[in-house]
N, C-alpha and C positions, 0 to 999 in steps of 0.2 A: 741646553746643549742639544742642536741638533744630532739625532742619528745619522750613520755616515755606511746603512746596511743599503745595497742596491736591492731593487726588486725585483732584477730579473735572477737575483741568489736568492730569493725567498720561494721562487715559485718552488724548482724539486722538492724543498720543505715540505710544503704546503700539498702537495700533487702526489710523494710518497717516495718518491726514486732519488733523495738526496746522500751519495754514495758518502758523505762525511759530514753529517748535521752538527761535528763540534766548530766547523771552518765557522758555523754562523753562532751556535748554541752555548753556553755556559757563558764565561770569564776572556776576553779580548781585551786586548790594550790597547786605547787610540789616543788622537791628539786631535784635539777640538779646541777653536780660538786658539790654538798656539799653545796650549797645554795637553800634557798629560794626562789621561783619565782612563777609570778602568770600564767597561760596557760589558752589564751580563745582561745575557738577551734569555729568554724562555717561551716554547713555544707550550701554550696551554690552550686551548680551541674552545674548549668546553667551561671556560672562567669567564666571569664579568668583571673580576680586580685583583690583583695582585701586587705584592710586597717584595720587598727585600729587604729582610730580616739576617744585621750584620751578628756573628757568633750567635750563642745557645741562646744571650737573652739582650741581645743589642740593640741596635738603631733599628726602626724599623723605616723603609724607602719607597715613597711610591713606584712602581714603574709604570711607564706610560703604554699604551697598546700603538704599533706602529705600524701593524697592519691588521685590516680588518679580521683573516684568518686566524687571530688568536696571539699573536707573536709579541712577545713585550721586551720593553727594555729598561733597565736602571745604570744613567752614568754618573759614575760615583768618581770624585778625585785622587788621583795614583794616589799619593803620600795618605790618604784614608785608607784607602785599598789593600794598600801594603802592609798600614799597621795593623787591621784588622784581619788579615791572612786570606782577602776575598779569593784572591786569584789562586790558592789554597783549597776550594772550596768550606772554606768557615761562613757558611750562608746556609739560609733556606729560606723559601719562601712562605709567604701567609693569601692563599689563594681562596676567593670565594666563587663559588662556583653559579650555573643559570638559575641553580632552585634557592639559590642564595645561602648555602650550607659553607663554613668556613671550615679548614684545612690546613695543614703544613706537608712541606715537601720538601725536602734535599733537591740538588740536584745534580742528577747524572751526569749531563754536560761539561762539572766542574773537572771530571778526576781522569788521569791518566789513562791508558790501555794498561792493561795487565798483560796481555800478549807479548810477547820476547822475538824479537827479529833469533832467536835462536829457536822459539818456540814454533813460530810462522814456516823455519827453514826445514826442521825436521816434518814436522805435518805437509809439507809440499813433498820433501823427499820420498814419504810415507813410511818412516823409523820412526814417530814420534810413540813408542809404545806405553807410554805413562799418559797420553792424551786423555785420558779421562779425567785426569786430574786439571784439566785446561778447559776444555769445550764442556758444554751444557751450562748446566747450574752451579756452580760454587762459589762457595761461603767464604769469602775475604774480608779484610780489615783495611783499609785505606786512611792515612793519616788520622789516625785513632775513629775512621769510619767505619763501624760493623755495615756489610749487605751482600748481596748476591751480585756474583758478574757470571753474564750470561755471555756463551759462544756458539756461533751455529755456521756451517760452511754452507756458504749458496753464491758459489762465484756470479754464474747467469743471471740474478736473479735485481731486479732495476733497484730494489728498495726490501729493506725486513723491520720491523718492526716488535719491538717485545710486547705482546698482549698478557692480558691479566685480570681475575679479581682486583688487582690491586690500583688499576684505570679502566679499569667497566668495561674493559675486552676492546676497548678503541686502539686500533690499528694506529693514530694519527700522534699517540703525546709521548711513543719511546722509538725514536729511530735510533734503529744504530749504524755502527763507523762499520765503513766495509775497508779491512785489510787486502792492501794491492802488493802483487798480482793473486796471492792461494785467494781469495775469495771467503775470507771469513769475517761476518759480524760477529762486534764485541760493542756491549754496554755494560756498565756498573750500575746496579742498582741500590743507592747508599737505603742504609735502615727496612729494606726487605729480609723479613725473617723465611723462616723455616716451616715449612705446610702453604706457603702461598701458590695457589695453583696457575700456572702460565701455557703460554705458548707463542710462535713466532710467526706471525703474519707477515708472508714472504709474496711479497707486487715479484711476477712471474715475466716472463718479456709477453709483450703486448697487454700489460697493463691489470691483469687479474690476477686477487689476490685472493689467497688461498692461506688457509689455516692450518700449521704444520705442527704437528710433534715436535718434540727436542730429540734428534737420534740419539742423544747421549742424556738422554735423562735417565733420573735415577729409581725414579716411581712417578705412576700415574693413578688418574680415576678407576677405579672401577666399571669396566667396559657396563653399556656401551657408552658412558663419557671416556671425553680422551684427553681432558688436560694432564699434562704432568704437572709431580707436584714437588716444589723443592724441598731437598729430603739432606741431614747430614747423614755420611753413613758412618761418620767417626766416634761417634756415641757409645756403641758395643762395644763391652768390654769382653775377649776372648778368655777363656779356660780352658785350649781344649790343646796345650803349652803340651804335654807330653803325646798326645797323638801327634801333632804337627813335627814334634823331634826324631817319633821314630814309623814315619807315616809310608819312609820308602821302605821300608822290611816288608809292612803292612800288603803294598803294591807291587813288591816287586814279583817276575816272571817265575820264581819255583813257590810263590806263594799260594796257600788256598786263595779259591775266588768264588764264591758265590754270590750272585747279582741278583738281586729281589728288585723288580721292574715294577714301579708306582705310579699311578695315575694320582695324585694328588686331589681332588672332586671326587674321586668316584670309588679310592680304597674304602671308604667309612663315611656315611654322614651321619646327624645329627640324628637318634633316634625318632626324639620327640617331633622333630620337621625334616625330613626325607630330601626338602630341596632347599635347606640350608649345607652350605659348605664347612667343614670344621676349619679353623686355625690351625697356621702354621703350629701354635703353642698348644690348641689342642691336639693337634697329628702325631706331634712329634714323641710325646711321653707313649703317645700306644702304641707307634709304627718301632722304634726304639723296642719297647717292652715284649713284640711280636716277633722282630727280626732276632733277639736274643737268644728267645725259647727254640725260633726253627730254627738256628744256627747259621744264620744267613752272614755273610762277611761284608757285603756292599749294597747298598741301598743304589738303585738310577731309579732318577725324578723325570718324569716327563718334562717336557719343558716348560719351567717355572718363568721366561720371560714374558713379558707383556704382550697381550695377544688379543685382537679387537673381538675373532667368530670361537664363545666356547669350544663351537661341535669341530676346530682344528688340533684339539687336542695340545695345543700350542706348538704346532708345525708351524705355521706361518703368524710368525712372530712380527709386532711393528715395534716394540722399544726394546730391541736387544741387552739393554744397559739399564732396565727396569725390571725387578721380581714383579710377579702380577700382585694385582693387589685385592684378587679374588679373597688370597687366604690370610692378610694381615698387611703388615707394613714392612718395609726392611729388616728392621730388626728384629721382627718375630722370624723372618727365615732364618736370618743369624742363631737364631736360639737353637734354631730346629736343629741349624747342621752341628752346631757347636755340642749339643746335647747328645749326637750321636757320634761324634768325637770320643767326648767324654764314657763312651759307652762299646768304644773300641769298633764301631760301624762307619766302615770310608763311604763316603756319598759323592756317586756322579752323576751328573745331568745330560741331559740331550741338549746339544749344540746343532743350531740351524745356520750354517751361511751358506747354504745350495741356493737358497731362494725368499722372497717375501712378498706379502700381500698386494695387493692393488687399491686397497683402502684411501681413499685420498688426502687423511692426515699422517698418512706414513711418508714410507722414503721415494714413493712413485712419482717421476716430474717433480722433485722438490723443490727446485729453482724454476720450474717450467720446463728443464730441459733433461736429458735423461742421464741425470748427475749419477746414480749410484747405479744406474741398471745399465743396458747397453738400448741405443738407439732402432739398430736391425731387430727387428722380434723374430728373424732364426736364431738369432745370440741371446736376444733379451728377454723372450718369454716360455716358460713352462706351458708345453700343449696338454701335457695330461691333470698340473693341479693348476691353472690358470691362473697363473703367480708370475713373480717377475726375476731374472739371475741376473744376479751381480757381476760388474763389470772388474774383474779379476785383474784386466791390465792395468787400471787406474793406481795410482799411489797411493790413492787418499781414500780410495773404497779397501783395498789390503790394509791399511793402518788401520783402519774402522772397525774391520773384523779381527784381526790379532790382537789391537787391542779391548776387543769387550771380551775374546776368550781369556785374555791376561789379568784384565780387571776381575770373573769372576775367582779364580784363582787368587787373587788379590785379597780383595773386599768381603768375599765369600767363605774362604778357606775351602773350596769346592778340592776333589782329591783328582778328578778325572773329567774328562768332554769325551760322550761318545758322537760323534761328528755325524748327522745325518743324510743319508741321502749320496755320498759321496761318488758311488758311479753317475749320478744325473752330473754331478760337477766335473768328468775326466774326460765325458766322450760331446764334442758337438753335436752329434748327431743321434742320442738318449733319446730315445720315442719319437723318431723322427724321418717322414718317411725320405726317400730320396727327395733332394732338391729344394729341402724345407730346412736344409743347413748348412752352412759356410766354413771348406775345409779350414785349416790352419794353413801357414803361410809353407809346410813342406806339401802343402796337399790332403793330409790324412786327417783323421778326424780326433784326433787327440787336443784337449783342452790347454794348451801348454801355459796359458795363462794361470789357468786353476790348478795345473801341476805345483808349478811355480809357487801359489799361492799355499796350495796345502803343505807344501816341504817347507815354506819359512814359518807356517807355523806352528809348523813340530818341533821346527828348532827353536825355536824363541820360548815357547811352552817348556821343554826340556831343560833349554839353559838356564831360565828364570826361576821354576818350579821344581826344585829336585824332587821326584818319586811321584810325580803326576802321572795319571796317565792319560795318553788320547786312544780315542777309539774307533774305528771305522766300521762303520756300517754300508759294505760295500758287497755287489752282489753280483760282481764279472772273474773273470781271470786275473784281472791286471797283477802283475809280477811283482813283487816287495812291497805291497803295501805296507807290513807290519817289520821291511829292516830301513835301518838307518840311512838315511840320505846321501852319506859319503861314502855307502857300497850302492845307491844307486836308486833306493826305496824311496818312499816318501816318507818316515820317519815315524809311522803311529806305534806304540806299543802293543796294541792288540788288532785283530779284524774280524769281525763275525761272521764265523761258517755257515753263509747262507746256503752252500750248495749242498753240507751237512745239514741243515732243517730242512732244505725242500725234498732233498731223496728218504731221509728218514721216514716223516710224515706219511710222503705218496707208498711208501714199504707200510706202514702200521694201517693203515689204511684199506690194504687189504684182507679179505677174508685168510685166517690163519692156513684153510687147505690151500690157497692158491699164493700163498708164501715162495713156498719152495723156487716157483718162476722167477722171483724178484732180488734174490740171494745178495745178487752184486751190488743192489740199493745199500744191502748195509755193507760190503765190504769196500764198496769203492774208494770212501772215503779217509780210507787206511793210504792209500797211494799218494794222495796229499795233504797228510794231516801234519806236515810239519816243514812244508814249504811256508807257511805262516803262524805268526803267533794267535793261534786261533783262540774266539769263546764261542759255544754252541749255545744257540740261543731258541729260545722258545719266548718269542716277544710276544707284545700288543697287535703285530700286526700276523699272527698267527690265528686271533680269534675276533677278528670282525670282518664285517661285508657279506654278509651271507656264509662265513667259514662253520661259525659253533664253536663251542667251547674245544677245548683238547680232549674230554671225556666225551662229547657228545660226536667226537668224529672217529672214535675209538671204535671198532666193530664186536657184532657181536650182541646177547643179550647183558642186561646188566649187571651180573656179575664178571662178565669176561671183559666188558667195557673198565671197571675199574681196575681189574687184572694186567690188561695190555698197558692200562695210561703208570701203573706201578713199573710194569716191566718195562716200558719206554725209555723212563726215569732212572731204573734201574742201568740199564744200555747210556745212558746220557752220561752219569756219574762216572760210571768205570771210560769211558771213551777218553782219550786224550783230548783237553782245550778245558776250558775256564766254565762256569753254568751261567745261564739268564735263563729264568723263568717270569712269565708276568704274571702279576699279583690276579689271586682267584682259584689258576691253575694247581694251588700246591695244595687245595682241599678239594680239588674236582668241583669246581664251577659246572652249573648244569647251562647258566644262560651264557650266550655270544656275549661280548664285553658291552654297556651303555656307559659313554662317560657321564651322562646324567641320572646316574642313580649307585645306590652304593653295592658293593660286593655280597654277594647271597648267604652271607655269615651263619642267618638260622642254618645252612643244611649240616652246620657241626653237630648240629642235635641228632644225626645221625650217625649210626658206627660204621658203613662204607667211606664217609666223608672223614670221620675221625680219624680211620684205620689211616686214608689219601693222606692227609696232614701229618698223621704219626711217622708214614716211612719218609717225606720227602725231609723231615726232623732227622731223621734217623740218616737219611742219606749226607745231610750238612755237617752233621756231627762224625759221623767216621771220615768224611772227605778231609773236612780240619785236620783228624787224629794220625789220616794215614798218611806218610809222605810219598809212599807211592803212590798217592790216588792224585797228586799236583806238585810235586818237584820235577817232575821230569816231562811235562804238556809238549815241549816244543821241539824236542828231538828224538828220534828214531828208537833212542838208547830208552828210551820210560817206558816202550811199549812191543809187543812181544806176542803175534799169531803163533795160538795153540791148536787149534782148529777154524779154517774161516770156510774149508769147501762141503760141510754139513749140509748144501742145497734140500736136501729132501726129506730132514726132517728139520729144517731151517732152525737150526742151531750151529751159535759162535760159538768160540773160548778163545781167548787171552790174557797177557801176564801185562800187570802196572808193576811198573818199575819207579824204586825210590834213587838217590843218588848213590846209596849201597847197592852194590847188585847184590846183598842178598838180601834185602828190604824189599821184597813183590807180593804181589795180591793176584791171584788166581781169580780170572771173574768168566762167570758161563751165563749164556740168556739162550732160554726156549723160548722161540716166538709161535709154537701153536699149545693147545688147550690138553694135551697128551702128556700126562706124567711120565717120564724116561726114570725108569728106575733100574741099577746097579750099569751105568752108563759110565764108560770106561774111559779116560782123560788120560793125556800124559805131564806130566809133572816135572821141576828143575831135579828135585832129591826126597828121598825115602823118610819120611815123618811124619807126625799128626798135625792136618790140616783145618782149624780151625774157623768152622760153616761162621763167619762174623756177618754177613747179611744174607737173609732171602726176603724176597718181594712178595712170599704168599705165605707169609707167616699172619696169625690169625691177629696179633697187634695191629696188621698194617689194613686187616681186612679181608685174608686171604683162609685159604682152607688147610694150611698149617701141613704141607705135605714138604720134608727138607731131609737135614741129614743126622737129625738130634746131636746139635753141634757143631758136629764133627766128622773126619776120617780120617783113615791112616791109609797112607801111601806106602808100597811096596818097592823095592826095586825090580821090579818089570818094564821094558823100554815100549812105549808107544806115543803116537805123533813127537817119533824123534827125541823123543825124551827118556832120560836114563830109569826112570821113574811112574808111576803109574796109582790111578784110583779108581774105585766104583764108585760112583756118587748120586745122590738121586735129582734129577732135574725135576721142581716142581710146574704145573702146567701154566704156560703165559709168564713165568719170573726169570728172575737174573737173581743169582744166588753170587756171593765174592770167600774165597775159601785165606785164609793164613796160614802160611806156615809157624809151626810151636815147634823149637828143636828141642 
């Protein structure tokens, strides 16, 4: 029986750009002589013979090679066809290849699209937010056929191809079907299991072809390889059933919150090899055993997504929808989070959709054209980290990124995303001098795209995720970040008082005599500290680039340098908003931070350093116990000037307030090196005021100068207060008094 394939349908094949290889490949039905017959054709380039082997252990069929490029055919008679289930895919092949090595193979060509004309419509719309479960890699079963089917969006792109270990990384023997008009390829790969490592060799317009990530893979090589590697994530098994039921108490806004900021490489390594990295399984039982003892309430991970440059801390992330595979595999991160569940510790990560690499197996020109970024590079590229922004207006770049923040929520049990970078994503014109940016369509220079963007996915985050939180790392004015989008906000639950870190710091930073000048540095921040749902943060990005540690920018000689970073801490605690300290700071790190080496653990052998770690314990542990120290962070009503005009001997005083007005904490900070002794405060009512912290108590490292205890309040009226105390201010502390009625 002659073939009845024309040749000028073999060339795309052949060439790479054939936008539907099943029109020619698998199972067709013709009529040759006047009969019915079935034709499976197979393109195999790199075979000198091939079979067609009917069922698991059947006929076996020559096929004939039909064109010199590799393309074979077998026609088999319908009523054969039929009863053996050809057209079914109930075949495989028996292929010996040029080095004469024989083989079996399924093939792909036989089986359906798994894709859903509902699946297609929502991913065009860009609602599809379950799409993780669709695109990349997944594990299906096709008429009792285990294998992986593969989906990748590349509208522009002439031809994609699945490469692999699994065909010698040849671009030429898995084409797939390009779905019209959204632009996505789909193949089935029958009997591909689980660790086989791939990628998609995507022919770009004019004809070069480029080797791309999976944007929705699930794990990859070990930079600097970059295949992904197909992974099930359904395997782990959770335990962490009662955090996850009562995880919004945990999270919610009159909750304690202390945020222990982790660099995952560089908290701890391997004694014995200094530049081996530990495991997620090894991390997690000492990070877990750490955060317990200093009372820490929330663990944030640097970002754990896949990231080709270590030294980006994994800022600039290429597999969004991949754990790195620095510290283990999927499921060892599962362990991690799941174990600190179990261990009553919520874990948020750094979420990056500001921007991405320019790496050329990432999402940059991924069809050749500028599918996920924007085309103008005043819109499309980052002038200060020479990275690339996502094009906010697209459907299918918004789906992209809602959905991998939904998936980690998902597949993670992740508690919170603190969103990075997010003034570079509100303003066009973020580092940018005149005429290097393109207003919006009113003119000004607001991102309405990105607006847009971040309010759908606080609401989708919220809807889906009860008790999550998002978080904003935003460092302008813009107005509601932290309310709800249908008064107007963009919808995050928290936003980090960067304007409280940067004034704090350039205040402690001074020498203590020339304090008095700077007063309004620490009071400023009273004026708006409940225009938003604040946390006061003391990050990563506080101690590198030439910054120093937090102790080493401390003034003064060394004992006053531990003094001020105590009484800093001390000021941080009692201050209304939520804490983030990063890992190092809370035993007085002496070096700037290196993500390539571990935390300077020995200086615990010291008692200045022990004292540092004893109070910042000490500070997590009464914040927990007091409810005035975080039930009341976000309005006016939790906080209470006792004294803030001290200019000249640069001393505060004010009242935390719990939900009880009569639940308050009296908290006082001396910021110079001057004991104030029998220093006269005014108070709410006449009682014994019970001294529950000082910062230069000799536990924490200090010279043990307080109020042995305690004091009793008189009724005598001063700073407006019906009531009054002598109390002793020790030099460089923050001291927090209680009332005992």
């Amino acid at each position: 029986m002659r073939t009845q394939v024309k040749l000028d349908a073999i060339a795309p094949l052949v060439q790479g750009h054939h936008e539907n290889p099943f029109e020619l490949l698998g199972p067709h039905e013709v009529v040759t002589d006047g009969r019915r017959a079935l034709a499976v054709r197979a393109f195999l380039p790199d075979s000198r013979q091939a079979f067609l082997v009917e069922g698991p252990h059947g006929r076996s069929r020559p096929m004939r090679r039909i064109h010199p490029s590799g393309l074979y055919e077998a026609i088999c008679p319908v009523e054969d066809g039929e009863k053996r289930g050809l057209g079914r895919g109930n075949y495989h092949f028996r292929i010996t290849d040029k080095h004469g090595t024989e083989r079996t193979m399924q093939d792909p060509y036989a089986f359906d699209p798994l894709l859903t004309d509902y699946d297609l419509h929502l991913l065009g719309e860009g609602n599809h937010w379950d799409c993780y479960e669709r695109l990349g890699a997944q594990l299906r079963e096709v008429n009792g056929v285990s294998g992986i089917n593969f989906a990748v969006w590349a509208p522009n792109a002439e031809g994609v191809s699945l490469i692999g270990d699994f065909n010698e990384w040849s671009g030429k023997s898995h084409a797939m079907r390009k779905h019209l008009p959204g632009g996505i390829w789909e193949l089935f790969m029958p009997g591909l299991e689980v660790g086989a490592r791939y990628k998609f060799a995507v022919k770009q317009l004019g004809g070069r072809v480029v080797e791309k990530c999976d944007p929705y893979g699930f794990a990859a090589e070990i930079p600097p390889r970059t295949a992904n590697i197909v992974t099930n994530l359904r395997t782990y098994e959770w335990q962490d059933e009662k955090w996850m039921a009562t995880r919004e108490r945990h999270n919610a806004l009159d909750a304690p919150m202390s945020i222990y900021e982790v660099h995952l490489g560089s908290w701890q390594r391997d004694p014995a090899d200094p530049d081996r990295w530990l495991s997620y399984r090894e991390l997690g039982p000492k990070l877990v055993e750490y955060c317990l003892k200093m009372g820490y309430t929330h663990l944030e991970l640097m970002p754990v997504c896949e990231h080709p440059f270590t030294g980006s801390w994994g800022y600039q992330p290429v597999g969004l929808f991949a754990a790195t595979s620095r510290f283990g595999e999927p499921q060892d991160l599962m362990y991690f989070i799941d174990l600190c569940h179990q261990n009553g510790l919520g874990v948020l990560i750094d979420w990056v959709p500001a921007h991405f690499p320019k790496d050329e197996h990432g999402l940059r020109q991924f069809d050749g054209s500028a599918l996920f970024e924007h085309e103008d590079p005043r819109k499309g590229e980052h002038p200060d980290w020479g990275t690339m922004i996502y094009n906010y207006g697209r459907n299918e770049v918004r789906n992209f990124l809602i959905s991998n923040a939904l998936f980690w929520l998902d597949k993670y049990h992740i508690d919170g995303l603190r969103v990075d970078a997010v003034a570079s994503m509100l303003y066009l014109d973020y580092s940018r001098e005149e005429g290097d940016w393109v207003p919006n369509m009113f003119g000004g220079r607001e991102n309405l795209e990105a607006i847009d963007f971040l309010k759908k996915f606080n609401e989708e985050v919220h809807l889906r995720h009860s008790g999550v939180l998002t978080i904003a790392e935003e460092s302008t004015a813009w107005a509601g970040v932290s309310q709800p989008t249908y008064l107007g906000g963009l919808g995050f639950s928290l936003k980090w008082n960067m304007g409280w870190m940067n004034d704090t710091l350039r205040y402690m930073h001074h020498e203590p005599i020339h304090r008095k000048y700077h007063h309004d540095k620490l009071t400023f921040s009273l004026i708006y500290a409940f225009s938003e749902n604040f946390v006061l943060p003391f990050s990563h990005d506080e101690v590198v680039h030439g910054k120093g540690s937090l102790l080493e920018q401390m003034p003064g000689d060394m004992w006053q340098k531990f003094a001020n970073l105590r009484l800093l801490y001390g000021y941080m605690w009692g201050h209304p908003g939520k804490k983030l300290t990063f890992m190092g700071s809370e035993f007085g790190q002496w070096n700037e931070w290196n993500c390539n080496q571990s935390l300077q653990w020995d200086l615990l052998e010291w008692e200045s350093h022990q004292g540092m770690q004893n109070y910042v314990a000490h500070l997590n542990h009464i914040y927990q116990r007091e409810p005035a120290l975080h039930q009341v962070d976000f309005k006016a009503e939790g906080f209470d000037w006792v004294d803030c005009h001290n200019h000249e001997d640069s001393i505060i005083a004010y009242l935390r307030k719990g939900k009880d007005p009569n639940d308050f904490l009296l908290v006082c900070s001396n910021f110079t090196p001057v004991p104030r002794q029998s220093y006269k405060i005014g108070v709410p009512e006449a009682c014994w005021y019970e001294e529950i912290s000082n910062s230069d108590s000799s536990y924490f490292g200090g010279s043990n100068i307080g109020n042995d205890g305690g004091v009793q309040a008189i009724a005598s009226e001063s700073h407006g207060r019906p009531a009054s105390m002598e109390i002793t201010l020790p030099p460089l502390g923050t001291v927090m008094f209680k009332p005992k009625r």
